[in-house]
ZAMARGU-4260 file (C-alpha; in steps of 0.2 Angstrom, whole numbers, plus 5000, padded with zeros to 4 digits):
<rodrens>
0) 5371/4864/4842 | 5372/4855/4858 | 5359/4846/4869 | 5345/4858/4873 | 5336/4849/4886
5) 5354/4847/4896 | 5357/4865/4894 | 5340/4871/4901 | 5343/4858/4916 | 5360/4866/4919
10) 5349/4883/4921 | 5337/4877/4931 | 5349/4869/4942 | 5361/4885/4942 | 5345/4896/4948
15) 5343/4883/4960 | 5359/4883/4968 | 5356/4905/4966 | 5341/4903/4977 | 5348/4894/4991
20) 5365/4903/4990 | 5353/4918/4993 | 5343/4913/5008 | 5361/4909/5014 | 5367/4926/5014
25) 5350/4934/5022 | 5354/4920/5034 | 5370/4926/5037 | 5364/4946/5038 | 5369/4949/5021
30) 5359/4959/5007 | 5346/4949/4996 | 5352/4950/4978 | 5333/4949/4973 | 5329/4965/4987
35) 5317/4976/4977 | 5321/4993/4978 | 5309/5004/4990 | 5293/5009/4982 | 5290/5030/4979
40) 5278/5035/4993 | 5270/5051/4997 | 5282/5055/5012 | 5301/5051/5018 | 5304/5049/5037
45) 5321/5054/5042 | 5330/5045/5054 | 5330/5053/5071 | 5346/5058/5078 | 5339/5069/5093
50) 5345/5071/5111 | 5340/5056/5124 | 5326/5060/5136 | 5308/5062/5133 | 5302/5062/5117
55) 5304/5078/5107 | 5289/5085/5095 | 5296/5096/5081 | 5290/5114/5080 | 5275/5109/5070
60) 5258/5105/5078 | 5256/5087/5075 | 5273/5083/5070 | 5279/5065/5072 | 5290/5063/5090
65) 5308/5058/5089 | 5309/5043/5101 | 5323/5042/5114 | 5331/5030/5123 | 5324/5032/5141
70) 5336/5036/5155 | 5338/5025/5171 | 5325/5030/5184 | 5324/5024/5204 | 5309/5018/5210
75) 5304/5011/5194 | 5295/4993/5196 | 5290/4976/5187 | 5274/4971/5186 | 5270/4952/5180
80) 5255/4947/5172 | 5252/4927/5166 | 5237/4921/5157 | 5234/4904/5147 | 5246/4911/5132
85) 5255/4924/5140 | 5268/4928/5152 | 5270/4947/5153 | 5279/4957/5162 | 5275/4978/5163
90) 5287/4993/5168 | 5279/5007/5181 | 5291/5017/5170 | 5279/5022/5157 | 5270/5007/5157
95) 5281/4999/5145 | 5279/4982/5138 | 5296/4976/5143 | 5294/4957/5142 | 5282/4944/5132
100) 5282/4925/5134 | 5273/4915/5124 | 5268/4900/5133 | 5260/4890/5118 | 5276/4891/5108
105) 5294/4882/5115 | 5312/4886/5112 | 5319/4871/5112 | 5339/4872/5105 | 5344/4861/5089
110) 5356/4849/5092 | 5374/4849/5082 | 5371/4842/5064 | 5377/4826/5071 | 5374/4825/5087
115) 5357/4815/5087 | 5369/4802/5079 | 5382/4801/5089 | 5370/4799/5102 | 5362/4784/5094
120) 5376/4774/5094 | 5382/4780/5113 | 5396/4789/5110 | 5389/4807/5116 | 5377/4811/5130
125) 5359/4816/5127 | 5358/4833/5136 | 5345/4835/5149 | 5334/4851/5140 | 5321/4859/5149
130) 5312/4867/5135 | 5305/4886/5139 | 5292/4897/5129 | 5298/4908/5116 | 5303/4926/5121
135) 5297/4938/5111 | 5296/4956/5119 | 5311/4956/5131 | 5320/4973/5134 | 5333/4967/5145
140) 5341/4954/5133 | 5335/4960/5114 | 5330/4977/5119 | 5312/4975/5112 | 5298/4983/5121
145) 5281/4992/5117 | 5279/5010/5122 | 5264/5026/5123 | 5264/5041/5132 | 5256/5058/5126
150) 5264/5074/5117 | 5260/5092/5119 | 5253/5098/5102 | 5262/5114/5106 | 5278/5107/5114
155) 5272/5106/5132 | 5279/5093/5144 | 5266/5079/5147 | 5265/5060/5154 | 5276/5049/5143
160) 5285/5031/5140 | 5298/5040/5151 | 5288/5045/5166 | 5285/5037/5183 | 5269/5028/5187
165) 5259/5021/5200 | 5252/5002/5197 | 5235/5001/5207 | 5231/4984/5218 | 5223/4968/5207
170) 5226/4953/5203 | 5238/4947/5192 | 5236/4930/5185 | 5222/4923/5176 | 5216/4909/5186
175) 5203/4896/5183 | 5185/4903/5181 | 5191/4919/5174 | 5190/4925/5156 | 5202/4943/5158
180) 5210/4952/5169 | 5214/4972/5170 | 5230/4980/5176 | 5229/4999/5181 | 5243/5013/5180
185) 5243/5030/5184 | 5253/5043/5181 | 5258/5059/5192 | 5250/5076/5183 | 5265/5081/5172
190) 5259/5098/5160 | 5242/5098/5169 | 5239/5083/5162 | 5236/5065/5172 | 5238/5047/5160
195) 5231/5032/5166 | 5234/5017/5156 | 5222/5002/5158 | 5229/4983/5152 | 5216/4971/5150
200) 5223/4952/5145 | 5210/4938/5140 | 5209/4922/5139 | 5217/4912/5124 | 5221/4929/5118
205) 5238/4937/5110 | 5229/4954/5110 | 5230/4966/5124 | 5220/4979/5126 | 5227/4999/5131
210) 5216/5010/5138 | 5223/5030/5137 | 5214/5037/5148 | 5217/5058/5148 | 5211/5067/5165
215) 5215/5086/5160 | 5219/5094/5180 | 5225/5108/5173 | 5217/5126/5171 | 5221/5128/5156
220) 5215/5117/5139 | 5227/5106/5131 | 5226/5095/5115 | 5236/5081/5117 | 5244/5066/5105
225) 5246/5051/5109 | 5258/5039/5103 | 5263/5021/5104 | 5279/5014/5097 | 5287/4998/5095
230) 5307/4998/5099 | 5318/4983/5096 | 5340/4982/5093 | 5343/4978/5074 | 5346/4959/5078
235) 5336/4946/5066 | 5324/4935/5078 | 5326/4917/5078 | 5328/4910/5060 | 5322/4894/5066
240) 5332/4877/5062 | 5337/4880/5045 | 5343/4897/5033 | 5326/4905/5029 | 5330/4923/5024
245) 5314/4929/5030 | 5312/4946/5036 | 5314/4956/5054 | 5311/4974/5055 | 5297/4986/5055
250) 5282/4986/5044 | 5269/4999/5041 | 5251/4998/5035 | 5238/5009/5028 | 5226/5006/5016
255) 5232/5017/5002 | 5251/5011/5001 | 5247/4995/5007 | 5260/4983/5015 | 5277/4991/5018
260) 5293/4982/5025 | 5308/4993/5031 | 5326/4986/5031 | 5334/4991/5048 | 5351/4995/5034
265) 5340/5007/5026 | 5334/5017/5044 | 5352/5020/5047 | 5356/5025/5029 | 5339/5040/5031
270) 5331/5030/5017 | 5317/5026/5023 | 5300/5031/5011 | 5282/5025/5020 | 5267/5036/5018
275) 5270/5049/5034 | 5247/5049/5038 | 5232/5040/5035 | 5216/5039/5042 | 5218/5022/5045
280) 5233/5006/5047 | 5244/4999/5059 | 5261/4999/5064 | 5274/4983/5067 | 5288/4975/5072
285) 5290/4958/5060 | 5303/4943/5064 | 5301/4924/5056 | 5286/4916/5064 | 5281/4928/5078
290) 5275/4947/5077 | 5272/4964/5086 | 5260/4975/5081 | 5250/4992/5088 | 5233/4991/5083
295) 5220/5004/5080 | 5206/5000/5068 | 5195/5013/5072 | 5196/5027/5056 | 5204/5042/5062
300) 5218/5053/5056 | 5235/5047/5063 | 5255/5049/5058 | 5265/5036/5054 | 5286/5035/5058
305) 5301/5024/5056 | 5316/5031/5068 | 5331/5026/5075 | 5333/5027/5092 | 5343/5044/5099
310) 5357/5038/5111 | 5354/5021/5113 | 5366/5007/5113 | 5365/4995/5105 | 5358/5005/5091
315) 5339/5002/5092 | 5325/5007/5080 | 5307/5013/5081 | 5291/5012/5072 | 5275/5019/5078
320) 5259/5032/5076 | 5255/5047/5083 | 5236/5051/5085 | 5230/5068/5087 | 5216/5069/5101
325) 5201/5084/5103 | 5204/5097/5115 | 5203/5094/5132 | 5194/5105/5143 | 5200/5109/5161
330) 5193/5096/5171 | 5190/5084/5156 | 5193/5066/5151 | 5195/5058/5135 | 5197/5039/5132
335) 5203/5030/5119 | 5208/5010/5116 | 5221/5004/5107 | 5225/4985/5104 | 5245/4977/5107
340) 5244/4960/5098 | 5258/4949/5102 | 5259/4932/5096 | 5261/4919/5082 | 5259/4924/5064
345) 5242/4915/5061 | 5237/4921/5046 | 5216/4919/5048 | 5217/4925/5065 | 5227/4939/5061
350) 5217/4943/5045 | 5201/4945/5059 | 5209/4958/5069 | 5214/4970/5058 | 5214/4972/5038
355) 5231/4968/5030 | 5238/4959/5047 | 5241/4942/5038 | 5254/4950/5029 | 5266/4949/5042
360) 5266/4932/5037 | 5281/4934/5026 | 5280/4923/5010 | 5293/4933/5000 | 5290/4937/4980
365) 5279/4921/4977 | 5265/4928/4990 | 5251/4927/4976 | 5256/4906/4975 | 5260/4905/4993
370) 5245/4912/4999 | 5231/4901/4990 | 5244/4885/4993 | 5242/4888/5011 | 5223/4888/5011
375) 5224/4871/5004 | 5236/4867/5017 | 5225/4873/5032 | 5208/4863/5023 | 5219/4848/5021
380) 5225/4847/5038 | 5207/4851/5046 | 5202/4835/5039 | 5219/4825/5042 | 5225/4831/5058
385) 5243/4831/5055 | 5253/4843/5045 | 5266/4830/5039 | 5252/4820/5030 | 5244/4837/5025
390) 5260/4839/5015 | 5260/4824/5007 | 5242/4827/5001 | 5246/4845/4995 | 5260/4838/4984
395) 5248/4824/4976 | 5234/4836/4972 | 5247/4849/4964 | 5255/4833/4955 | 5235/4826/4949
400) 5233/4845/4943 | 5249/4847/4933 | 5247/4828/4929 | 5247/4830/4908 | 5257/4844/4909
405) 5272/4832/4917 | 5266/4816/4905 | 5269/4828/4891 | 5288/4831/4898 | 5292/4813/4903
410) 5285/4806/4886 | 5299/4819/4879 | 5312/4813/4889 | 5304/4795/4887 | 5309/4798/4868
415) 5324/4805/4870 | 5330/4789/4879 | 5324/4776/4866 | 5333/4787/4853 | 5348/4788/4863
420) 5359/4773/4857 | 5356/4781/4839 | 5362/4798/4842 | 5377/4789/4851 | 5382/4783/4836
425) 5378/4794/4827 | 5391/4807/4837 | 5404/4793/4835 | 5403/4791/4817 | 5405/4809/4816
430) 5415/4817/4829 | 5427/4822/4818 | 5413/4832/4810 | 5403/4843/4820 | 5394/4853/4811
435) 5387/4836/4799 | 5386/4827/4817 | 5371/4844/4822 | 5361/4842/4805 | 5361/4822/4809
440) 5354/4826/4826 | 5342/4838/4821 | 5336/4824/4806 | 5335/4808/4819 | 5324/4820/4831
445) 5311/4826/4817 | 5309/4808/4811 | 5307/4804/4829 | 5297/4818/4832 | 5308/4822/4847
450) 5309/4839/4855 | 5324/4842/4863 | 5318/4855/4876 | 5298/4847/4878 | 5304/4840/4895
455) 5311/4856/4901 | 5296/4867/4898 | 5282/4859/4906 | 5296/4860/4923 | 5297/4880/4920
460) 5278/4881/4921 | 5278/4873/4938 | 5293/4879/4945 | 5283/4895/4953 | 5269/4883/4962
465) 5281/4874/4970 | 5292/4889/4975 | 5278/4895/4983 | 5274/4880/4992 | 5291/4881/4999
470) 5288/4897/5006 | 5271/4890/5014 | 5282/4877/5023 | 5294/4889/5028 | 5284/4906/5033
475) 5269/4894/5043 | 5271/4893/5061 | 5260/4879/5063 | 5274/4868/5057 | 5285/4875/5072
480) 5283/4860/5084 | 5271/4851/5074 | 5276/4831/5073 | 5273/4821/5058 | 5277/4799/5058
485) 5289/4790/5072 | 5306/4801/5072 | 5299/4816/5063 | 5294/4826/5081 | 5298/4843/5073
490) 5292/4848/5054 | 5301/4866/5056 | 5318/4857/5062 | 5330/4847/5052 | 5329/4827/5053
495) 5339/4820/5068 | 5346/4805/5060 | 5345/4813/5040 | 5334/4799/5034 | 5323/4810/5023
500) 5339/4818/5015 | 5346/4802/5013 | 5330/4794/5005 | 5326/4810/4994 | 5346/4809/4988
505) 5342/4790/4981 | 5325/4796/4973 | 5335/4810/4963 | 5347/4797/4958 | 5331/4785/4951
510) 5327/4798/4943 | 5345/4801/4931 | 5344/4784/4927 | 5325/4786/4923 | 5329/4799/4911
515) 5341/4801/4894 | 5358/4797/4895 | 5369/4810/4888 | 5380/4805/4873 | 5394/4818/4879
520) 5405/4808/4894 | 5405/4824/4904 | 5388/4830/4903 | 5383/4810/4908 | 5394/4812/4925
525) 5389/4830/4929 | 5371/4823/4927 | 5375/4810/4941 | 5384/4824/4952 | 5369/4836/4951
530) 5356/4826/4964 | 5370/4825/4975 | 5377/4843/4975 | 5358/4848/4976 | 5353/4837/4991
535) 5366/4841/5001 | 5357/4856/5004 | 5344/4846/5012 | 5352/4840/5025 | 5350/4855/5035
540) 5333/4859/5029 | 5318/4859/5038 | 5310/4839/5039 | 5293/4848/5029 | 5302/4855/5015
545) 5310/4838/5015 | 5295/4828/5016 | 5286/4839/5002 | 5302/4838/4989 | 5305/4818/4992
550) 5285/4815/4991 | 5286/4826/4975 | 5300/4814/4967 | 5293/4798/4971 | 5277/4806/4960
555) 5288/4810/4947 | 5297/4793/4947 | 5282/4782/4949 | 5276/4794/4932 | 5290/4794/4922
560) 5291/4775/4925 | 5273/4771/4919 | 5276/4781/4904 | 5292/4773/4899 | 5283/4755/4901
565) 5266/4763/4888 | 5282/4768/4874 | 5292/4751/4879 | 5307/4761/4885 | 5317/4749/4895
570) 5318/4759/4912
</rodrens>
């Protein structure tokens, strides 16, 4: 039988080297190996494949529209909002949502892996960069825009994303003194019916209210729907400085099928299963860090769809709600308010505008770790004031809590070394003898009381904490921008000059000579090789994830090493 311990450190590592290999193809618009398949729900929405124009109702009263790529129109004219947060800029056409900044947050583009360097020692220029916000919503460059209009119950033509409007005087910029701002649109009478939309941006807020406002100046009663809809191309949003694999693409919420994600591959296949109405939920459109989503969280029957959109090109996709109003009289108004959140995936503010939100806040399969890891972050950090240090703290307490647990493994491995020079002579006495050469093994570790795989174990059981913890550092936005010690101005990028790598690199070699040696030659080198072939992935990690795997070995060094010094292991 061969080394145990080696052959579980070999799986670990393999999984490892899985993982990242994973989040390369994600990164790289591949299929996840790991993608669970789409859960049975009550409904299927099919994939829309209708003509272009205005948005089509099926036969049905109530029947979910097919959204449509909406033609060119003269006359059509930008309105542009800015607040504290936000720079937004409105379409008369429809009263779209053609274009988002978010002030707060910087796009700032990552130098070439070795630029910083190179730059160091003179021999390439530092680029002048003016760093400008983050554009989310931006029709005219990732065709992604949020849309409502209304639908005739019956069929009849009335206002929608694809109509005219008229934008009343105002003001639009939120100065200094005022806490929001209203923009008003108008539509012509279209089917008897006039829509007037009201936008109302606060301060410090990601949310914008829309008012649908229904004036009925027909002569005839009309029950309308209206709808609101989120449309974006099927390109993933920006990854960030590193492979992530998070998702991009529509979400849907309600509170009986909870949380549902929907790959734009399985829109275009017709795949696509969410519950098709609720009385309750929200639709969205998700990408790493940053979020869309149409908000109504008053109960009230609506209909959920997921649709590719008809005729446009690049192919673009849809998710929205339609919402089925009471009829309206001749010479009635209805009103109703709806909420356009725009912004950063803070998970406690998101959590307070509508239930389920926070999950947007992609975490992948280790969401039930991730999720109470990040709590301790955000308390950590309320008392430290700086993320990087916040880190560092999380992996100490993880490492106090799991303290006996890793004594336990490293006073196996702390065995297994003082035995070592025995079973290396032992397998040289009876190399010729391989099956004597096992029973000897197995006799020198019972009278040792040795147990091969007892270092391996207690690794397994924390394995899931710490993979969620990596997902903390990787879905949190907070980290985007946030500085930690000297050269470390970006916890969300990769280090400039690859001092963490380089540092965690050493750590994990400390740690090989720390541990058994292998009495088989090859296993010995291939023990040596491993740290190295695993932290070169580093160096284009993000500097947290960095920081939190090189604190987390210099724990397990200065550990291991205590231990080895209580047996008298010589380290």
């Amino acid at each position: 039988m061969t080394d145990i311990r080696r052959t579980v450190l070999w799986v670990v590592f393999t999984m490892s080297l899985v993982l990242l290999w994973d989040g390369w193809q994600k990164h790289n618009g591949q299929p996840s190996m790991f993608s669970p398949a789409a859960p049975k729900a009550v409904a299927t929405a099919a994939s829309g494949n209708g003509a272009t124009g205005v948005p089509t109702p099926a036969a049905v009263p109530g029947a979910v529209p097919t959204p449509a790529a909406a033609p060119a129109v003269l006359g059509s004219e930008k309105v542009h909002i800015k607040t504290d947060v936000l720079n937004v800029t409105l379409e008369t056409l429809g009263g779209d949502v053609s274009r988002v900044e978010l002030l707060s947050y910087l796009d700032v583009p990552e130098p070439g892996l070795f630029d910083p360097l190179l730059q160091a020692v003179g021999l390439k220029q530092k680029p002048v960069i003016v760093p400008k916000p983050i554009v989310l919503l931006d029709a005219a460059g990732k065709s992604y825009k949020a849309q409502s209009g209304l639908l005739g119950s019956q069929g009849e033509q009335l206002p929608t994303h694809n109509t005219l409007m008229t934008v009343l005087p105002g003001e639009r910029e939120l100065k200094a003194g005022m806490n929001e701002l209203t923009v008003r649109m108008e539509s012509p009478v279209v089917g008897g019916v006039k829509l007037v939309k009201t936008f109302t941006f606060k301060r410090g807020d990601y949310v914008v209210g829309v008012r649908h406002e229904l004036v009925n100046a027909g002569t005839t009663p009309v029950t309308p729907q209206v709808y609101v809809q989120l449309v974006r191309d099927g390109v993933a949003g920006p990854q960030g400085s590193s492979f992530t694999g998070t998702f991009t693409g529509p979400a849907v919420y309600n509170e009986n099928s909870k949380f549902h994600k929907v790959e734009f591959k399985d829109i275009d296949k017709g795949k696509v299963e969410i519950d098709k109405t609720a009385n309750n939920g929200w639709v969205a459109m998700v990408q790493h860090y940053f979020a869309s989503a149409w908000l109504h969280n008053e109960a009230g029957h609506r209909e959920f769809f997921v649709k590719k959109v008809a005729g446009a090109v690049p192919d673009q996709y849809a998710v929205g709600m339609v919402f089925t109003q009471p009829v309206l009289a001749p010479g009635a108004t209805q009103i109703r308010d709806d909420q356009l959140f725009v912004g950063p995936q803070e998970e406690k503010k998101l959590s307070a505008l509508a239930p389920g939100l926070e999950l947007v806040k992609d975490y992948g399969i280790f969401a039930i770790l991730a999720k109470p890891l990040f709590w301790l972050l955000e308390k950590l950090h309320s008392y430290l004031g700086n993320w990087g240090w916040s880190i560092i703290a999380l992996v100490v307490l993880l490492k106090a809590a799991f303290y006996w647990l890793n004594a336990s493994a490293y006073r196996s491995m702390a065995k297994m070394k003082a035995v070592g020079p025995k079973i290396q002579a032992m397998r040289e006495r009876l190399k010729d003898k391989p099956q004597e050469m096992q029973q000897e093994m197995m006799r020198i570790y019972r009278e040792e009381k040795v147990n091969p795989i007892g270092g391996c174990l207690p690794i397994f059981l924390q394995m899931p904490f710490f993979m969620g913890l990596y997902w903390v550092l990787l879905s949190t936005v907070e980290m985007r921008g946030a500085p930690w010690l000297g050269w470390i101005t970006d916890l969300s990028a990769k280090d400039p000059y690859f001092i963490l790598p380089i540092l965690m690199t050493l750590s994990s070699l400390l740690q090989v000579a720390l541990g058994p040696k292998s009495p088989d030659p090859m296993q010995a080198k291939m023990m040596w090789f491993m740290p190295l072939a695993f932290s070169f992935m580093f160096f284009v990690f993000p500097s947290g994830l960095v920081l939190y795997w090189l604190t987390n070995n210099i724990l397990s060094i200065a550990q291991q090493w205590m231990i080895n010094k209580q047996l008298g292991v010589q380290n």
